[in-house]
C-alpha positions in Angstrom: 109.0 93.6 106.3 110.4 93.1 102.4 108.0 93.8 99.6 108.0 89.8 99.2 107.1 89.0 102.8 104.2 92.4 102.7 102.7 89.8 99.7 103.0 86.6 101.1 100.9 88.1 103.9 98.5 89.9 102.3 97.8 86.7 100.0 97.9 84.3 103.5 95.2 86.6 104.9 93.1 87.0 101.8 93.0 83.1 100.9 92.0 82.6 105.1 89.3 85.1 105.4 85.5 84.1 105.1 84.3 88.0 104.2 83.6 88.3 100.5 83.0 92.4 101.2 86.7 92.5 102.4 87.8 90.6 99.5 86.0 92.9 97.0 87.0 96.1 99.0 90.6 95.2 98.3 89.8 94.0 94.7 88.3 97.9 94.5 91.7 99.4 95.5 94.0 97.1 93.8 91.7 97.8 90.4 91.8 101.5 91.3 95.4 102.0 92.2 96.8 99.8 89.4 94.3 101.1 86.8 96.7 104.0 84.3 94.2 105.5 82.5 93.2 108.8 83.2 90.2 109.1 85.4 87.5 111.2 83.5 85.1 113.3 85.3 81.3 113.4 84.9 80.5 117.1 83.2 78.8 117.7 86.2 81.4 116.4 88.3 83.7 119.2 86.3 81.5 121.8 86.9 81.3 121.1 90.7 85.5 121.0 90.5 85.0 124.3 88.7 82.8 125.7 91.2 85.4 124.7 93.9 88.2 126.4 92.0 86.1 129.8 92.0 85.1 129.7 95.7 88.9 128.9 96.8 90.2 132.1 94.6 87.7 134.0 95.9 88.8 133.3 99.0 85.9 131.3 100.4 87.4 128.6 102.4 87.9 127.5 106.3 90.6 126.3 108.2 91.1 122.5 108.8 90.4 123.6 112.6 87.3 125.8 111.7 86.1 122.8 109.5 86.9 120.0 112.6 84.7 122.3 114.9 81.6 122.3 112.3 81.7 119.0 111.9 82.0 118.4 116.1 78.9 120.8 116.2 77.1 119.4 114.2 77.4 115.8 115.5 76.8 116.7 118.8 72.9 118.5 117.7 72.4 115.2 116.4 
């Protein structure tokens, strides 16, 4: 499907739908993927960034598989 017929679509579907937090779901990620300015972080949202940055060069980090199997574990006590 062309760019043109991905629009047409998209604006066929919006206009038809009845679910106003669809519509404003995609007005979220049209306003954040079109928006250029540079996003700015919170200072404590740099700090916690900061924090990360130290604990991966130290070398404190799992696996993708290690973190999967947390996560299974800890959904299944619940």
């Amino acid at each position: 499907m062309s760019t043109a017929e991905l629009k047409i679509d998209l604006i066929s579907r919006i206009a038809n739908t009845e679910e106003p937090h669809i519509i404003e779901e995609l007005r979220k990620l049209l306003d954040f993927e079109l928006d250029n300015e540079t996003y700015k972080l919170s200072p404590e949202q740099q700090q916690r960034v900061n924090e990360g940055k130290t604990e991966y060069l130290a070398g404190k980090v799992i696996s993708e598989q290690q973190a999967d199997e947390a996560i299974d574990q800890w959904l299944s006590e619940k």
